[in-house]
C-alpha positions in Angstrom: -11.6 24.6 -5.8 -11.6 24.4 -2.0 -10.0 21.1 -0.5 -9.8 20.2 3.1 -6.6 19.2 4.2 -7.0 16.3 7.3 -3.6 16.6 9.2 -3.1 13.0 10.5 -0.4 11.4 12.5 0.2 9.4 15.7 -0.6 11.9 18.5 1.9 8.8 21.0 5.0 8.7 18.6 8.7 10.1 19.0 9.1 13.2 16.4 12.5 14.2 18.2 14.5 15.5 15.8 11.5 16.6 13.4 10.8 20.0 12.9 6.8 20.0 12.8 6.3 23.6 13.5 3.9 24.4 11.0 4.6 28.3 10.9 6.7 28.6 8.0 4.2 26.7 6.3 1.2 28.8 7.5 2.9 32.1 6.3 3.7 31.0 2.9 0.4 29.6 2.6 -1.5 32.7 3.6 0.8 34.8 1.4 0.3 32.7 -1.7 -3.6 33.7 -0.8 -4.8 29.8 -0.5 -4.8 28.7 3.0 -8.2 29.7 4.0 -8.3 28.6 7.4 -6.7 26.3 9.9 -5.8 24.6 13.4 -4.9 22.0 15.6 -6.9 19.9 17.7 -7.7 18.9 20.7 -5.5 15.1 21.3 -8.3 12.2 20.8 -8.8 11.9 24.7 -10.9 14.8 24.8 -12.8 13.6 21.9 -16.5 13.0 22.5 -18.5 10.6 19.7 -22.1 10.3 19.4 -23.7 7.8 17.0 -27.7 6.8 17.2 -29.1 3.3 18.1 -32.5 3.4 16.5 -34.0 6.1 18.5 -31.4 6.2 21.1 -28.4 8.6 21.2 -25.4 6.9 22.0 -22.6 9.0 23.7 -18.7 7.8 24.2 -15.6 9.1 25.1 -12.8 9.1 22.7 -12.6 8.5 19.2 -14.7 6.4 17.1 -12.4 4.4 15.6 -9.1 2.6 17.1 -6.2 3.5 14.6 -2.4 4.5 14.7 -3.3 7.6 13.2 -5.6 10.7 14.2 -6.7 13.8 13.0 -4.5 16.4 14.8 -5.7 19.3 12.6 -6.7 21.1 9.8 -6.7 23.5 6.5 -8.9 24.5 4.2 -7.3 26.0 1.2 -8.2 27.0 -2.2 -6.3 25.6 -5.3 -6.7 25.4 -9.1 -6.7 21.8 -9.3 -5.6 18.9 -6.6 -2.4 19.3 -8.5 -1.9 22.5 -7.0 -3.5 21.3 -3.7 -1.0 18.2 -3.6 2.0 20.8 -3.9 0.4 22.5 -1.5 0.1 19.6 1.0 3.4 18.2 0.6 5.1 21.2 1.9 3.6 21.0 5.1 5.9 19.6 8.2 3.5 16.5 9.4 4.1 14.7 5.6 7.6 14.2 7.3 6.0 11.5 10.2 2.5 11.4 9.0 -0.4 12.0 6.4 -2.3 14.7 4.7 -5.9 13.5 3.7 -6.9 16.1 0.2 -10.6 16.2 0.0 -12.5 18.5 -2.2 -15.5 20.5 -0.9 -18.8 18.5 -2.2 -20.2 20.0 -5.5 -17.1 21.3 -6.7 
């Protein structure tokens, strides 16, 4: 099954002292042959959000929601079962100061 890993954490916060270089994590992942693909974003001030009004586009700066935690990245990887995927996800360095959102692919 493929899962999408969200990489969320606070993009403001103090991580001295945390190793979040995700490297290690992205070799062993590639070699195992189920990291898929992968990368970091943009921080949320160069987010852009568009929702509709009716008929009318409506266009803002930022994120759409105000929250402690953002998106900072992602992975798509391909695991048995979300058993494997948890073991997968809990390896990498940001479940050390944030969160890993698992979702499976629709239909699978």
């Amino acid at each position: 099954m493929k899962y999408l890993l969200l990489i969320c954490g606070d993009e403001n916060g103090d991580f001295s002292g945390v190793d979040l270089d995700p490297t290690a994590w992205v070799e062993e992942m590639t070699a195992r042959g189920v990291r898929k693909d992968g990368d970091r974003l943009a921080p949320t001030s160069a987010a852009t959000t568009v929702r509709m009004d009716g008929a009318s586009v409506l266009v803002s700066d930022g994120p759409f929601a105000e929250t402690k935690e953002q998106v900072g990245g992602f992975d798509i990887i391909e695991a048995a079962d979300l058993d494997e995927a948890i073991e997968i996800a809990s390896k990498h360095p940001v479940v050390q100061i944030g969160t890993i959102e698992i979702r499976p692919f629709w239909g699978q």
